[in-house]
N, C-alpha and C positions, 0 to 999 in steps of 0.2 A: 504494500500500500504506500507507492510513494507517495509525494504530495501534488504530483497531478495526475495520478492516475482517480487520488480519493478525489478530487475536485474536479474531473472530466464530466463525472456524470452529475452537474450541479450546474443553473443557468446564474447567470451575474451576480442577480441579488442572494441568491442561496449561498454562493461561493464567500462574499464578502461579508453575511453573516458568518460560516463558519469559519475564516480564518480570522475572525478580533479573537485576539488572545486575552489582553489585560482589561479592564474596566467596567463600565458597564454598557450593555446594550438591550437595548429596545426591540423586537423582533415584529412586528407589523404584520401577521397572515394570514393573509385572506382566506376564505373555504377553499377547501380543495388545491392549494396554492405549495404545498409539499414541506410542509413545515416540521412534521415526523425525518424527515429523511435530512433537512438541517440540522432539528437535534441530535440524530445519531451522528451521522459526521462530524460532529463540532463536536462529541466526546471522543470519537476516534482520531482526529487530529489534534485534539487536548494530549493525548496520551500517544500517538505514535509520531508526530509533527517538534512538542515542546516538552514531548516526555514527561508528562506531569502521571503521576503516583494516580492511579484508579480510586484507592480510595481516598481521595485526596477533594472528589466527585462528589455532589448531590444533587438529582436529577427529580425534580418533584414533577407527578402524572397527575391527572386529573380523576383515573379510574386502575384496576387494577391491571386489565385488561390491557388498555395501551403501556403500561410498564412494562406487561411481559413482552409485548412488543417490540418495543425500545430496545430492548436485552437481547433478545430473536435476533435484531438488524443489526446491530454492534458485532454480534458474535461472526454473524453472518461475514461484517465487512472484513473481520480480521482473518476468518478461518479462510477465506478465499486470498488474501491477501496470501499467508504463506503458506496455500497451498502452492501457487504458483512458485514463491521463493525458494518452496522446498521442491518442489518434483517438478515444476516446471509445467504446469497443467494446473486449466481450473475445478476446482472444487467440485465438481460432478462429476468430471473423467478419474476420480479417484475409487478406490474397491471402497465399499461400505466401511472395512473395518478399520483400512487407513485416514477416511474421510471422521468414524466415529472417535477416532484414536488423537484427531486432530483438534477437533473441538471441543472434546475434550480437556485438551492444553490451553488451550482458548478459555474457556470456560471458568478452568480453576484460573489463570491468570491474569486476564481481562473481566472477565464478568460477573464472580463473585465479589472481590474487592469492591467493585463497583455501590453505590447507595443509590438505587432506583425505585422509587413508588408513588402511593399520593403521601399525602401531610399526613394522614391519621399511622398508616402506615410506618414509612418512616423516624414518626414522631413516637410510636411508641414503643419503637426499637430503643429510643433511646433513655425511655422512661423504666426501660426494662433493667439499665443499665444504673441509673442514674435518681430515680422518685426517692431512693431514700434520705438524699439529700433535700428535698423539699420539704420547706418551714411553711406548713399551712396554719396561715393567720388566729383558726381555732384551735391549734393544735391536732388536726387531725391526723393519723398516720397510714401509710399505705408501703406495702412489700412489692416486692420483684416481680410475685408472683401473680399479680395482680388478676383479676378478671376482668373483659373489657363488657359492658350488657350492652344487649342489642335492644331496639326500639322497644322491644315486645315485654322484656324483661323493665324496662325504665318506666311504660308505659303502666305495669301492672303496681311497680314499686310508690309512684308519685299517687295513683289510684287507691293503695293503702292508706299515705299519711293523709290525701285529702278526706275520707270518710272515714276512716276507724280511728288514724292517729291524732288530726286534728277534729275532728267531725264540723267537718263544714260541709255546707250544702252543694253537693255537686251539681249540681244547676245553675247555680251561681256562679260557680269554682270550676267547671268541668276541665275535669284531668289533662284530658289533649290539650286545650288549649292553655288550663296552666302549663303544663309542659313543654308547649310552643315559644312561653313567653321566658323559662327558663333559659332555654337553648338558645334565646333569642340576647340574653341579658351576658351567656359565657360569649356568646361568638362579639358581643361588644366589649367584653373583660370586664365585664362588672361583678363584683361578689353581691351576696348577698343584701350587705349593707349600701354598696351602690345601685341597686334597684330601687330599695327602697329612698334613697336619695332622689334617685331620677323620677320616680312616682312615688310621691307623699300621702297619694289618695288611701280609701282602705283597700281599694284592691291590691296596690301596688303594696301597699303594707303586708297584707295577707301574705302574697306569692310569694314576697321576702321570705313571710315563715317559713313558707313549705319549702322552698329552696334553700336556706339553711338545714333542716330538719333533711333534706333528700340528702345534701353532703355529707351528713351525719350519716346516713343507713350508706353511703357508698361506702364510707369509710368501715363503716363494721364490717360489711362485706367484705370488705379487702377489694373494693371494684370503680372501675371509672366509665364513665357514658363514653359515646364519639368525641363529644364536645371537648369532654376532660383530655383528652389525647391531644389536644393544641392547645388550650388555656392553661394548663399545669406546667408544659415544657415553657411557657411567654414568663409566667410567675420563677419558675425556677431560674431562668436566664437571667431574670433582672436580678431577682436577688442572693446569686453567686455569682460573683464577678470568674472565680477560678474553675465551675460550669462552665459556663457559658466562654470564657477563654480558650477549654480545650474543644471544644466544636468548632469553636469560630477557625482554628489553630488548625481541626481536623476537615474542614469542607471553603478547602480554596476558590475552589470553583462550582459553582452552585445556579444551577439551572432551572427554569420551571415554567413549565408547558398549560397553556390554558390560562394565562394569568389575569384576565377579565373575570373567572371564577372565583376569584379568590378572594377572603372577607379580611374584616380587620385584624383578626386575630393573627389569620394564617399569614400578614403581612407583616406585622409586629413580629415575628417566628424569622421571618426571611431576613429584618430590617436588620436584628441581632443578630441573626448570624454573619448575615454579611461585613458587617459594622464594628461588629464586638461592643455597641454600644454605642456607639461615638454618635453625637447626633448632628452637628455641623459638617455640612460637604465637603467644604473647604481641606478638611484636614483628615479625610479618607486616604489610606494607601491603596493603592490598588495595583501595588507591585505584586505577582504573580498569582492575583488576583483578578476572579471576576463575576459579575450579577449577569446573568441572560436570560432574557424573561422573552414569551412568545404568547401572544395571544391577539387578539379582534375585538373590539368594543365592540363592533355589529352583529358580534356572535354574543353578546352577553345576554344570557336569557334565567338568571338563576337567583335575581335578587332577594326572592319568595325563600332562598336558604339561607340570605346574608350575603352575600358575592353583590362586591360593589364595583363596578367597571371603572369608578371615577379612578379606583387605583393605579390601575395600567394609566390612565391618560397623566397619572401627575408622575410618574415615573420620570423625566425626562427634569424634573423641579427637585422630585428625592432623589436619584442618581446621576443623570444625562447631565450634557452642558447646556440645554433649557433654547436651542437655536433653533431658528424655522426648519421646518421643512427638507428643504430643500439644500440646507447648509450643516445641518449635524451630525455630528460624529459617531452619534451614539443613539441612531434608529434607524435601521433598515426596514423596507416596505416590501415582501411578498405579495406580487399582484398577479402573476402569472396562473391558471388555473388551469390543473392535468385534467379535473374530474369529470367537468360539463360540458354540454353543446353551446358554441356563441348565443343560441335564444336563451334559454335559463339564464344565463349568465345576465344577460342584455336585462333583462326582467328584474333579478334581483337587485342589479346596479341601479335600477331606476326608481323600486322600490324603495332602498334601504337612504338614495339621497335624498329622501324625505325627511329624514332625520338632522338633528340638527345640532346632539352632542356625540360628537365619533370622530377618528382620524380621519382625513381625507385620503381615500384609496378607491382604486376602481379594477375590479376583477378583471383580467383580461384571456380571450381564451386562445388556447393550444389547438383546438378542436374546431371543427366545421360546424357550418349554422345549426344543422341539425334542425326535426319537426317545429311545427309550430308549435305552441303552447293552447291546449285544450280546456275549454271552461260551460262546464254543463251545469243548466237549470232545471234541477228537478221538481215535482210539485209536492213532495215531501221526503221526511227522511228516510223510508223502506223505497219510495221511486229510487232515491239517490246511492241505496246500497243498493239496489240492483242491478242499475248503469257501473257501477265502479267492478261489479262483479261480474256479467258480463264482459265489459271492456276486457277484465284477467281473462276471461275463459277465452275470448275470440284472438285474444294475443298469445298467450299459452298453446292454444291448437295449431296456429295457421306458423308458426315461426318456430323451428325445431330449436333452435339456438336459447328460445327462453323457458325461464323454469320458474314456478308457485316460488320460488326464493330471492326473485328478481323484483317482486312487487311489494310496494311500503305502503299500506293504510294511515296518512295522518290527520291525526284532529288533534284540538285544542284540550280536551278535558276526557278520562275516563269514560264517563257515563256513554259518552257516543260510538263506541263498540258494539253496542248489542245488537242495532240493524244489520251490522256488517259481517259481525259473528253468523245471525240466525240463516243469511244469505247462504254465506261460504258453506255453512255445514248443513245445506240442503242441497248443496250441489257437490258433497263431498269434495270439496277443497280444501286440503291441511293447512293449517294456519297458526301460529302461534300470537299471541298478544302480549307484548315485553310489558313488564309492570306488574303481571297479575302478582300469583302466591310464590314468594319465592322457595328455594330446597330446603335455603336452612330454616324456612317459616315453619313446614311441616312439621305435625307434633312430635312423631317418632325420631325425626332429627334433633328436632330441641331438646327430647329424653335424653338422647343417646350421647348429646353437646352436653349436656348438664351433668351426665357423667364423669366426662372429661373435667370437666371444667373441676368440677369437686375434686379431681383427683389431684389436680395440679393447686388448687385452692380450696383447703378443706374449710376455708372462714367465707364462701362462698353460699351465706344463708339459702337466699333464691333457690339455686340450681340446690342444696340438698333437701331442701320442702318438696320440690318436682319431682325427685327419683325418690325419696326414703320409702313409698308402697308402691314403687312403679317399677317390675309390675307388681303386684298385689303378693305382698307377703306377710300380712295377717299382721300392720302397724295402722292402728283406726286413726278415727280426724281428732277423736278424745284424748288420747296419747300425744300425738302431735303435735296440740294444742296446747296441753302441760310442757310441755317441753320449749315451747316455744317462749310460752309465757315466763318459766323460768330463765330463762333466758337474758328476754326482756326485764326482768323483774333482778338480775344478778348486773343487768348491762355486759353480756358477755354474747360472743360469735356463738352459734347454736352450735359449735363444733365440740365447742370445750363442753359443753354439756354432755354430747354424743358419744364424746372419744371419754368418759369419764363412764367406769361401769355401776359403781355405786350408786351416780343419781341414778345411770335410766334403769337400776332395780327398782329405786324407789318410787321412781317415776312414774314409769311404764307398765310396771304390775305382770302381766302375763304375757305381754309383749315384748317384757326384753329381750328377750332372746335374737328373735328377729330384727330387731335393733341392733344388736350388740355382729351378729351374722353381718349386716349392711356396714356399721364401721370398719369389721375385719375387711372385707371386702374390697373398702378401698384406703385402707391402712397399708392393703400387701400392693395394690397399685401404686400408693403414693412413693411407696419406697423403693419402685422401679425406674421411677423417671430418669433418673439419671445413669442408666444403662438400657435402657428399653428404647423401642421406637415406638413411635405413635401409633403406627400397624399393628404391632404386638400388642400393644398398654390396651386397642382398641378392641381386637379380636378376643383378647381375655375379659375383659368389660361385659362384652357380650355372650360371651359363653358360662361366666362365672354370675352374672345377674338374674340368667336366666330369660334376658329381654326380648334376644331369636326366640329362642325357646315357644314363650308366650305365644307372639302370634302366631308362630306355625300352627301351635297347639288351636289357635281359634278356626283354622282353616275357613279364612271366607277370601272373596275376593280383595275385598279391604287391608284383611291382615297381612294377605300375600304380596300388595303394591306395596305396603309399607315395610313389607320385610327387604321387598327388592330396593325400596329408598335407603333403609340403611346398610344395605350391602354398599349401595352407591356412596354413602359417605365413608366406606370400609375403599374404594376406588380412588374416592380423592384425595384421602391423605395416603395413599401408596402413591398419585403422581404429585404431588405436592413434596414427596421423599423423593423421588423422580429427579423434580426439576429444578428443586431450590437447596436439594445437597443439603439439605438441616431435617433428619429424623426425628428432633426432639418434638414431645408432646405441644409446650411453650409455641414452639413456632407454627405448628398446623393451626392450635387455637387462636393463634391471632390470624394467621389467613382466614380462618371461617369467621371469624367476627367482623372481618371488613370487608367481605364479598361483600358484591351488588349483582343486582339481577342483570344486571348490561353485562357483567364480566361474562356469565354464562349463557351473552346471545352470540349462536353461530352464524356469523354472515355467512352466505352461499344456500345453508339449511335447505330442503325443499319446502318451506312452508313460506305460506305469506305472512309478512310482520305486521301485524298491529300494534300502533304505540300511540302516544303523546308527544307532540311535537319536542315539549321539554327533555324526552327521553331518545331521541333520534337524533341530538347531538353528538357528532363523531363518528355517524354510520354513515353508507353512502348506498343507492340501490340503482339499477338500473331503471328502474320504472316509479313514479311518486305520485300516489291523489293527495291532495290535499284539499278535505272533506270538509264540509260545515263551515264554506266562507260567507258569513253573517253578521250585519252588524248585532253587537250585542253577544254574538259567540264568540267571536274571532276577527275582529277587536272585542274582549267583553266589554262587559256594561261599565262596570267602574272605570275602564282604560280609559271613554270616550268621555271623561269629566275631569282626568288626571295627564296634561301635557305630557311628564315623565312616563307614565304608566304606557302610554298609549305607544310612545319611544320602543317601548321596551316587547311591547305587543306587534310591533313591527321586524323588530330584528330578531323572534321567533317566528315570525312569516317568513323571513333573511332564511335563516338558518332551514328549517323547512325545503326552502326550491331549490337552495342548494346542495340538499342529500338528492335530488333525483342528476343522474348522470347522464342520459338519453331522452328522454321522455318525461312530461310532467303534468300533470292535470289537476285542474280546479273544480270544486262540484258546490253549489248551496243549494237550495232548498225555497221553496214558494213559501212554504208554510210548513211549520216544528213542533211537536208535540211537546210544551215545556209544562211541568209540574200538573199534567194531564188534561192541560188543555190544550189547543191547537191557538195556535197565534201565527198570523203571517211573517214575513220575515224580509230583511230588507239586506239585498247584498252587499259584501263585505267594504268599507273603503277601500280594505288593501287591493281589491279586484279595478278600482277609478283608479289606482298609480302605479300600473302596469300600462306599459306602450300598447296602442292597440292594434298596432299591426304587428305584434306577437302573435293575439288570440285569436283560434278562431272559437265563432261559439254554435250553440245550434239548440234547438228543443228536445225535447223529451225524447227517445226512438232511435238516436241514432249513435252509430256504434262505430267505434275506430278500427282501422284498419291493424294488420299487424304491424308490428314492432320490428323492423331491421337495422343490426346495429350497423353504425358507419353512414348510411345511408338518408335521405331527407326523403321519406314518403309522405302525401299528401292526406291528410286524415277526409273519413267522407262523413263531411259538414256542411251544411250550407252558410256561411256567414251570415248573420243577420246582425241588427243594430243591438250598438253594447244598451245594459238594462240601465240606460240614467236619462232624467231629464235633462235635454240640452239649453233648454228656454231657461231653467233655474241657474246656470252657470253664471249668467253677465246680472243675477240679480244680488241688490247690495240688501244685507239682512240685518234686524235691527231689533233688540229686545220690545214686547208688544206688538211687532209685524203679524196680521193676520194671514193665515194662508189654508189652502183645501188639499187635502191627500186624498186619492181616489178609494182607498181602502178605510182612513182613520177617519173620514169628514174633514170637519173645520175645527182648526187650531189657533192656536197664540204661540210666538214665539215667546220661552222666561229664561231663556240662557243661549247667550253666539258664544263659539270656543273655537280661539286660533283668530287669523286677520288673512284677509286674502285669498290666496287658491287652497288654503286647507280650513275654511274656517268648517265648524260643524254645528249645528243647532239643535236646542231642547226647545220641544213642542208640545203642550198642554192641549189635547183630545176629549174634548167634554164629556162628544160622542158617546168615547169609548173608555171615561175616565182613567184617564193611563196619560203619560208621560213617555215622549217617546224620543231617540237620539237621533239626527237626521242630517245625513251628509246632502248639502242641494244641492254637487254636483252628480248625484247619483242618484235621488229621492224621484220616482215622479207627484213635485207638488208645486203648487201654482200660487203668485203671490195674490192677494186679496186688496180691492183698496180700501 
């Protein structure tokens, strides 16, 4: 891998991001614009170019999924690289076992060393290493061996203190959305006492409690939420200076992908480490040193999690030298686009410059014009999944080349899957839906997780309440309850109670026994970890609990899928031993804690994908509907009253046309069945800031042709006039303006929003007592004098 052979296959701006070595840079890239194949190269020329130490590395992903990726292409570049240098042939023409023998070398030397993943991720690799030294403000304390809980487990824990332990009215209080508001108070840094700073009301007083009171049960647990896995390593930084010194000391070069994603917290994490603290520009070194940050405001679509975009834009004021455009040193623009046809392309550039907070970039493409852009008006939403179902079947049939895995169903919200479900599986066409129930949600995974988890953390209350009669080994809810309460009542981990045989005689009564059977149990587990593998720790779990056992014993079809689910978690941590060279129990449980259901979606799959626009970030398909363009759906309702929001409801439109690579299509609806009633429905804005000689459109009946790739087929449509009134366009709109809708009667305008060619108006319907949001360049309504 010299250094033009690694930079041959890299067009200007790729190149010139991957060779800055020291400082910092700004990475600008666009969809589809190859911004994976920069970052790998710019850690392969880090380390084979300037020689810099692998782990010397930290390389933060957005999912876990593109990490293993990252790792995949690294390996890839180097193993090819000396294949050549050693036999003089590439990396294919090698025998399997010299080719397995090779990357292997590769592997232990380049790609373990390596620090690649997301924040939670890598973050609590280091918390593995390091939480003991954390001075929590309460006192509270927490070991190595920590447990991390997943939604389900926090969900249930917060759902305790709100009714039993503080009894408050969960009506008032409800759990989720205390919860939401907690999650929402770490990803700002605020403790407990700072919420209720920032709201003095009694709600905000309240939450305070409960979130105190939840730090409290983490900490008994010995456990930390997702959250905790980036606000404990921000607190631990600041206050150890000789922490936070050996990281800073230990990640020179420090990378991170998607960074439009990314919240305050998770920037405060980057700022120290980059920094070591220091908080004036002026006086950063940046001798063999460097920040490389890569992401797109106009892909920012995740503020609903705390991801604030404004951070990439001030990047250039915290790091850069703060110059135009056109003059700085320290941000490159990825504009060139492998993925799409010139029309997509054309569309979303035109769309997305609607916006009016975002870098100035303009996709440009690699590829020919490619079909028109297709936008069909159904007269509801079972018409509209029938057209989108069809259109699959008549392209699937007539075009050998495409396959059920080539097609992406998107919408705006959950709920809008079910028409398009009930469609597919009447025409038996395989489909999967990303989002639904994920693997490790399943109960028998969670049993068999909570096993584990007890094993490696026997102060893990939660998971030993779940397994102690699971399955049913003759320990009642009466027993259990004593024990807990004692517990409670001693202030001690339920372990110590467990693992003490005395109490649970006294305790338990004629249940000790089986009690006392459950601590051996995982007593002789516990004291395996450190010569066991997860495989084994896993397979004796199972065999010694009796868990297989059980269901087999139920023989129903039920018992038998779930037996085969946890065979499958017996699969993933054998390739998790496989592919990350760490056996230990410690390291499988943190991979299964940080799965997401995106990691375990197979592009190519034969199935069609149903998702969430939100959730189609970072995939790319051959073929895109994108379903339910509606004002009110998509823009929702709150966007079209919220300038910001409405921003932001745009550049998941952005993101959206630019996952389809060939082909793209638009569908709304006459009229929606919402909260069971039918209400007519008014087409999307986003559909008025699309070129119209992109679209073509057509009625109801008519169906596209096939799909060939490379080629511009003409779809069979007859164009007709886009759905907007053109008389309302030159009309000037003015709070009190009366005007007539053919549908709603007569109105009043009581709110104009925006100035000019995007203003949009709220319209008071007497008619129809309702309130309604109305773009008049796309409305057919009439002004009144």
């Amino acid at each position: 891998m010299t250094q033009v052979s690694l930079l041959d296959a890299l067009n200007p701006s790729q190149r010139q991001a991957v060779q800055h070595f020291c400082g910092p840079l700004l990475v600008v890239a666009g969809a589809g614009s190859g911004k994976t194949r920069a970052l790998t190269h710019r850690i392969a020329h880090l380390v084979r170019q300037h020689q810099v130490d692998p782990a010397e590395i930290l390389a933060v992903t957005f999912t876990n999924k593109a990490a293993r990726e990252m790792k995949e292409r690294i390996e890839q570049l180097f193993a090819e690289q000396e294949a050549h240098e050693q036999f003089g042939i590439p990396l294919a023409q090698l025998e399997p076992a010299q080719a397995t023998r090779l990357k292997s070398r590769v592997y232990q030397r380049i790609i373990k060393p390596l620090w690649v993943g997301t924040f939670h991720s890598l973050f609590s690799q280091i918390l593995r290493l390091d939480i003991e030294k954390y001075q929590d403000p309460k006192g509270r304390k927490w070991t190595r061996n920590f447990s991390i809980f997943d939604e389900s487990d926090v969900q249930s824990l917060i759902k305790e203190i709100v009714t039993k332990q503080l009894n408050l009215d969960d009506r008032k209080f409800d759990p989720k959305s205390v919860r939401y508001a907690i999650s929402n108070a770490k990803n700002q840094g605020w403790t407990p006492a700072d919420l209720e700073h920032h709201q003095p009301n009694f709600r905000g007083r309240t939450i305070a409690q409960v979130y105190e009171v939840y730090q409290d049960q983490l900490a008994a647990n010995n456990g930390l939420d997702f959250d905790d896995l980036i606000w404990i390593p921000v607190q631990l930084f600041r206050q150890n200076e000789q922490v936070l010194a050996y990281w800073h000391q230990r990640f020179r070069h420090i990378l991170v992908d998607e960074y439009q994603d990314t919240n305050r917290t998770q920037y405060e994490l980057i700022r120290l480490l980059t920094t070591n603290g220091e908080m004036q520009k002026s006086k950063l070194n940046w001798q063999n040193r460097s920040i490389f940050v890569v992401g797109d405001a106009d892909q920012s679509i995740y503020k609903f999690r705390g991801a604030d975009f404004t951070i990439l834009m001030e990047f250039q004021e915290a790091f850069g030298d703060g110059l135009p455009d056109d003059d700085t040193r320290t941000m490159v623009k990825l504009e060139e686009n492998y993925r799409s046809t010139a029309t997509i392309l054309q569309a979303a550039n035109a769309l997305i410059d609607n916006n009016t907070e975002r870098i100035e970039k303009v996709l440009k493409p690699t590829r020919s014009q490619g079909d028109p852009i297709f936008c069909y008006q159904a007269d509801d939403e079972m018409a509209e999944a029938e057209f989108v179902v069809n259109a699959i079947k008549r392209l699937e049939n007539k075009d050998p080349d495409v396959s059920w895995g080539d097609f992406a169903i998107l919408y705006r919200t959950n709920a809008q899957s079910r028409p398009f479900e009930e469609v597919l599986m009447r025409w038996g066409i395989p489909y999967i839906v990303v989002g639904g129930q994920r693997f490790y949600d399943r109960k028998e995974i969670k049993d068999v997780v909570a096993y584990l988890r007890a094993v490696v953390n026997p102060a893990d209350s939660l998971s030993l309440l779940r397994i102690i009669n699971v399955p049913r080994r003759g320990i009642g809810k009466s027993t259990i309850d004593k024990l807990t309460q004692a517990a409670a009542t001693l202030n001690v981990p339920l372990w110590e109670i467990l693992s003490d045989e005395t109490s649970i005689h006294t305790l338990a009564g004629r249940s000790a026994k089986p009690v006392i059977q459950f601590v051996q149990l995982l007593e002789h587990w516990h004291q395996q970890l450190a010569q066991a593998k997860a495989t084994e720790i896993l397979e004796g779990l199972l065999r010694d609990s009796g868990y297989l056992e059980d269901l087999k014993a139920q023989a129903t079809e039920e018992a038998e899928e779930r037996a085969r689910n946890v065979m499958e978690l017996y699969n993933a941590a054998r390739q998790f031993e496989e592919e990350q060279g760490d056996p230990s129990l410690e390291a499988f449980l943190s991979n299964v804690s940080l799965a997401s259901d995106l990691d375990n979606l197979q592009e190519g799959s034969e199935k069609v994908s149903l998702m969430t626009l939100h959730s189609s970030k970072g995939l790319e398909f051959p073929v895109v509907f994108l379903v339910g363009m509606e004002q009110g759906l998509f823009p929702n309702f709150r966007a079209l009253e919220d300038p910001a929001a409405l921003e932001e409801e745009r550049r998941l439109c952005y993101v959206g046309i630019t996952r389809a690579r060939e082909q793209l299509f638009f569908s709304y609806a006459s009229e929606r069945r919402l909260y069971g009633n039918r209400e007519a429905a008014i087409p999307s804005l986003f559909l008025s800031e699309l070129p119209k000689e992109l679209i073509e459109l057509d009625k109801p009946g008519a169906i596209p042709r096939p799909l060939s790739r490379g080629t511009t087929l003409p779809i069979s449509a007859t164009p007709k006039a886009r759905p907007a009134a053109r008389h309302s366009r030159s009309e000037q709109w003015s709070i009190g303006d009366r005007l007539e809708h053919p549908q709603f009667g007569r109105g009043h305008i009581t709110h104009v929003f925006g100035s000019g060619e995007r203003v949009t108006i709220a319209v008071k319907f007497p008619g129809i007592g309702q309130q309604k949001i109305l773009d008049p360049r796309i409305a057919p309504i009439q002004k009144l004098n």
